[in-house]
N, C-alpha and C positions, 0 to 999 in steps of 0.2 A: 740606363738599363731598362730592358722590355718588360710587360709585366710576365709572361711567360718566363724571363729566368730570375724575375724578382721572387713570384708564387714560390719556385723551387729550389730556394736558396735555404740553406740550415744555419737556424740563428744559432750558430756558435759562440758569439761574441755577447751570448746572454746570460746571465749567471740563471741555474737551472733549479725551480725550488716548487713545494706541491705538488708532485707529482700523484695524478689522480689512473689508475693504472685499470684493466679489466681482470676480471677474474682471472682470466687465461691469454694475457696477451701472446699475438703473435709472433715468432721467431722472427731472426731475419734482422739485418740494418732496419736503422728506425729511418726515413724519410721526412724531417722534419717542414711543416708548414705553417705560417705565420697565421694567428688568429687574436681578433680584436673583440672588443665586450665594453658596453656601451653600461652607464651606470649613473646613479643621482649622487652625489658628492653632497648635495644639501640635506638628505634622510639620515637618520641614525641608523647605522652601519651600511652606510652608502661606502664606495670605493673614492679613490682620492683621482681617478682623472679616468684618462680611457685603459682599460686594461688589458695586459700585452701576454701572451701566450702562445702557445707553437703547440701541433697536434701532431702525429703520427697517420695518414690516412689507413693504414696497413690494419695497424690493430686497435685505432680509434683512441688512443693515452692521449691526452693532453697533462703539457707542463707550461702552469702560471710561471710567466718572469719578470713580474710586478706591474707599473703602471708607468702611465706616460701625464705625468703630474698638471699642474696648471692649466687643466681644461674643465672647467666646471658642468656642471651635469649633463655629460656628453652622453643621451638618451636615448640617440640613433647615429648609427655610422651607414657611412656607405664612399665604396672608392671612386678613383676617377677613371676613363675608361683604360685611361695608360697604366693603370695600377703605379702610379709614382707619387699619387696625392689621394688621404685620407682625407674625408669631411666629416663633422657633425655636429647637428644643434648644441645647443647650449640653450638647456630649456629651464629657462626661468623669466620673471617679470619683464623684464628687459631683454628682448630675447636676442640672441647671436648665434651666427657659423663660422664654426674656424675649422681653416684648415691647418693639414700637419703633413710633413714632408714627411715620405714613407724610404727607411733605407734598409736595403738586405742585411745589415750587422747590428741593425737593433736599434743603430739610434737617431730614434725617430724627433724628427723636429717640427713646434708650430711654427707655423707662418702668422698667424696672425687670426684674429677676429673681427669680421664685420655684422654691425645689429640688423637686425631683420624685420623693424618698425613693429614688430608685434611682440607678444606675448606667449613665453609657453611655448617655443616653436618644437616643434615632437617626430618633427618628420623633414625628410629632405633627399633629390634625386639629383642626380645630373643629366643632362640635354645629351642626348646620342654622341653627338659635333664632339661634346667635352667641354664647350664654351661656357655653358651658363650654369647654373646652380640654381635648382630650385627647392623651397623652403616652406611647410605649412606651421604657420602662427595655430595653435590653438585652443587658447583662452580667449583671443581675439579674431576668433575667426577668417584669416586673412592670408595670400598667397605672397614670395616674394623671388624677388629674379634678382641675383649678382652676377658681374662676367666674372669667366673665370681668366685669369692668365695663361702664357705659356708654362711660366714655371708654377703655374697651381695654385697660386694665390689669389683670393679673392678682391674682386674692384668693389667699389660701393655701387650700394643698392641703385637698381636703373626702372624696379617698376613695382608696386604694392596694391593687391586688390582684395577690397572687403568683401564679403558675403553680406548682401544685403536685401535679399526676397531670394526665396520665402520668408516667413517668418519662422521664428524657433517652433520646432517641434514638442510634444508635449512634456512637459518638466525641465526644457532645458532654458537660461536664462539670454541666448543667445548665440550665432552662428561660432561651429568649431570644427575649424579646420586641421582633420587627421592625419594626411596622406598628398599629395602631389607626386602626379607620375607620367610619363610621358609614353604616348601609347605607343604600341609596336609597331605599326607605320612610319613614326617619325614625325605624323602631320598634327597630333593633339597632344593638348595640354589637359589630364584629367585631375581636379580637384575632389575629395571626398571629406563631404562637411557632415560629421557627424550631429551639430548640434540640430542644421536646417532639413537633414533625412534628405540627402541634395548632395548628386555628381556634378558638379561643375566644367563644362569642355571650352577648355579655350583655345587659342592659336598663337603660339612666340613667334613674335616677329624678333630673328633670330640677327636680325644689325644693329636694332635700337634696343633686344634684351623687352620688349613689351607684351603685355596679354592683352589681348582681346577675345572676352565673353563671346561663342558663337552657339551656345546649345547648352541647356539644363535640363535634368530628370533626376526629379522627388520620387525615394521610393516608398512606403509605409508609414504614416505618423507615427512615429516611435521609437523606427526602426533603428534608429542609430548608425548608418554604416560606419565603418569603421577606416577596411580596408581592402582594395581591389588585386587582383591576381590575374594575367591576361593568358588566355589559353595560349599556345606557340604558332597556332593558325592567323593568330589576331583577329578571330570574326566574334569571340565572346571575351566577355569577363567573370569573375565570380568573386563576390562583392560581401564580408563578413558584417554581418549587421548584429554588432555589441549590445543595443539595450533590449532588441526583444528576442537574440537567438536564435538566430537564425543564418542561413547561407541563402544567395540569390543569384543563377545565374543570367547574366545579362546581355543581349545580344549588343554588338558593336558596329557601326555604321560606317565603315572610313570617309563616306562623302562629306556629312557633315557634323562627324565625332559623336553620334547621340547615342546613347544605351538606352537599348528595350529594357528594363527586369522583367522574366519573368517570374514563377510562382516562388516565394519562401519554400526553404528544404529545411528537414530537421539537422541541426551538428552530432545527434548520435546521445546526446545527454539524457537522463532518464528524467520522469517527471519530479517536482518536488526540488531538485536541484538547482539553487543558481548559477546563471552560469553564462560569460562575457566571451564570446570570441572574441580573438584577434585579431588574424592573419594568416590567408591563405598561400599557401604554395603549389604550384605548379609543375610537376615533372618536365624538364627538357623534349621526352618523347610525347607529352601530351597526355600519356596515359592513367594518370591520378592524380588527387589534388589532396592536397592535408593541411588541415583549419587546427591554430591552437586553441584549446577550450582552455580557459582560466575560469575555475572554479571546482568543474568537470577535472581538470588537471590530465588533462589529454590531451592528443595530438587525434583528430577522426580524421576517418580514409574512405575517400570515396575513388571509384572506377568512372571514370570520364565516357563519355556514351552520344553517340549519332555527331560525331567529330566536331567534338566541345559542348554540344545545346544541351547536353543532360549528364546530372552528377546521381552516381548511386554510390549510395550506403554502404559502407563494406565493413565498416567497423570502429571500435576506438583501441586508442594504447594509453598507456598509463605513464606515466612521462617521469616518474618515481620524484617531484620536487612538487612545489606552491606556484600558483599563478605563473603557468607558460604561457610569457608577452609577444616571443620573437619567436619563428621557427626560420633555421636559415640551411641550406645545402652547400656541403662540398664542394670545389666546382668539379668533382668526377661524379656527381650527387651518388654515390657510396654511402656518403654519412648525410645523417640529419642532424641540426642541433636546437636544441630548443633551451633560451631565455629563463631561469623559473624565478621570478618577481620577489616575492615574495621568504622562499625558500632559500635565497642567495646560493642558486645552485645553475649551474649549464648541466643539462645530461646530451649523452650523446647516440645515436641511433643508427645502426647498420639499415640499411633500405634495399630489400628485395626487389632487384627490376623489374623481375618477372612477375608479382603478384602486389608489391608495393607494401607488404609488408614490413612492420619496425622492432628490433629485437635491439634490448638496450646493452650496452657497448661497455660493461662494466658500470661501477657507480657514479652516480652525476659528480663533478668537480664545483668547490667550492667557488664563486663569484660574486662579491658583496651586492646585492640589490641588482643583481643580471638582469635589466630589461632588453639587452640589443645582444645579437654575436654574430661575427663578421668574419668565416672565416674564407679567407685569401689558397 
């Protein structure tokens, strides 16, 4: 099955329970779509594996229908390009990716787990192709490459590369690798280490599964980035820098994968407030970008300007939960949803096309320790 009539399939065969409803939902058949949420099974009132729910795009309800058990703190999700295969870290000392066979009637099965030579692994993409899987360690600051199979399964590890210069930036006790992403061309491998204030660009040699280091740029001592968002042109990026707060847009080089940044931009936080971005998002059309504030407890909006090289200000929203870690879109991006950490909450957000406005979708839904949401 394609993932075009997997997305659209109505998990009937799920037993139906929490239902988190808006004020005023909309009339009309409900259109049921399948949505995942990524959680720490090791924290007190962590969720017990990855957890399994279905939305309404129509009038924004989600209904939890429990968990997909035996996957330990599955921190980050993300699918394979067929939508037939679920991935995601397992972030703990010993770190691992497993995958899980995705079925339109709900019952969804692991395939299996392979470790990922690091620690803490918190992040993880897949290769355009669908072949490879890639993985950021970090507590050990470190990138890693699995094939992937035909039927989704992961092979062992084919390639593992440390961050090793610069050196830790100030207070950190060593390189931490955030994020790995593969740029919109196709031709780079981009690593973002928060510990070393350091993009990493590399190149997969896409037969042997290997990286090879071709370009690095340190942004701010401090800065922490976090996490990259690539405009739809692919000529910039915009780069969430967690310890001093900041947004940076970066210009992008296809020839030989390097980022410009340039100047830090304010996230919209007032002074006096602490406050860690996350993760920026991207509009399909290009035309705005929205950075989670955790702290601030917002989602800011900025207006995209001179086609991607400058972000303006436009505002914050209030995201009604604690610590939003994850903001993720629709794929008709209709709705927004954002993570909230802390709060054990997902809320959910109608998104104005035309002004990029967020107006929240009835009350957030309960989700034990929501760091990730994924929805299909």
């Amino acid at each position: 099955m394609d993932r075009r009539r997997f997305i659209g399939t109505t998990l009937a065969a799920t037993a139906l329970a929490g239902v988190a409803a808006p004020a005023a939902a909309a009339p009309g058949p409900r259109r049921d779509r399948p949505l995942f949420l990524g959680t720490y099974t090791s924290q007190p009132g962590g969720g017990t594996g990855i957890g399994l729910a279905s939305y309404d795009e129509a009038s924004g309800r989600v209904t939890t229908t429990g968990a997909l058990t035996g996957v330990p703190d599955p921190s980050y999700l993300v699918p394979h390009p067929s939508g037939r295969t679920l991935y995601c870290v397992n972030e703990r000392p010993q770190g691992g990716v497993t995958a899980v066979t995705l079925s339109p009637d709900g019952a969804h099965r692991v395939l299996g787990t392979r470790d990922t030579g690091g620690a803490g692994p918190c992040h993880l993409s897949v290769h355009p192709g669908g072949r490879w899987l890639l993985s950021a360690n970090y507590t050990s600051g470190s990138v890693a490459v699995h094939p992937v199979a035909a039927s989704g399964a992961l092979g062992e590890r084919t390639d593992l590369v440390t961050h090793t210069q610069p050196a830790p930036g100030p207070g950190q006790s060593g390189p931490h690798a955030h994020q790995v992403v593969t740029t919109p061309d196709g031709r780079h491998v981009l690593a973002v280490d928060l510990g070393t204030d350091t993009v990493y660009t590399y190149r997969l040699d896409t037969r042997a599964g290997t990286l090879r280091l071709v370009a690095q740029v340190s942004l701010r001592p401090g800065a922490g980035p976090r996490h990259l968002a690539f405009h739809p042109s692919g000529r910039f990026a915009y780069v969430a820098d967690e310890l001093d707060n900041t947004v940076v847009v970066c210009a992008y080089d296809p020839a030989d994968g390097r980022l410009t940044p340039g100047a830090p931009q304010s996230t919209g936080t007032p002074p006096g407030v602490t406050n860690y971005p996350a993760q920026p998002l991207v509009t399909r059309d290009g035309r705005f970008v929205f950075l989670a504030n955790r702290g601030h407890n917002s989602v800011a909006r900025y207006a995209v300007e001179r086609g991607g090289a400058r972000l303006r200000l436009l505002g914050t929203t209030p995201v009604g939960g604690d610590f939003p870690r994850h903001l993720a879109f629709s794929p008709s991006q209709r709705l927004l949803f954002t993570a909230n950490q802390r709060s054990s909450s997902v809320s959910v957000f109608r998104v104005d096309a035309r002004t990029g406005e967020l107006v929240l979708s009835g009350e957030p839904f309960a989700a034990p320790v929501a760091v990730c949401v994924l929805p299909l």
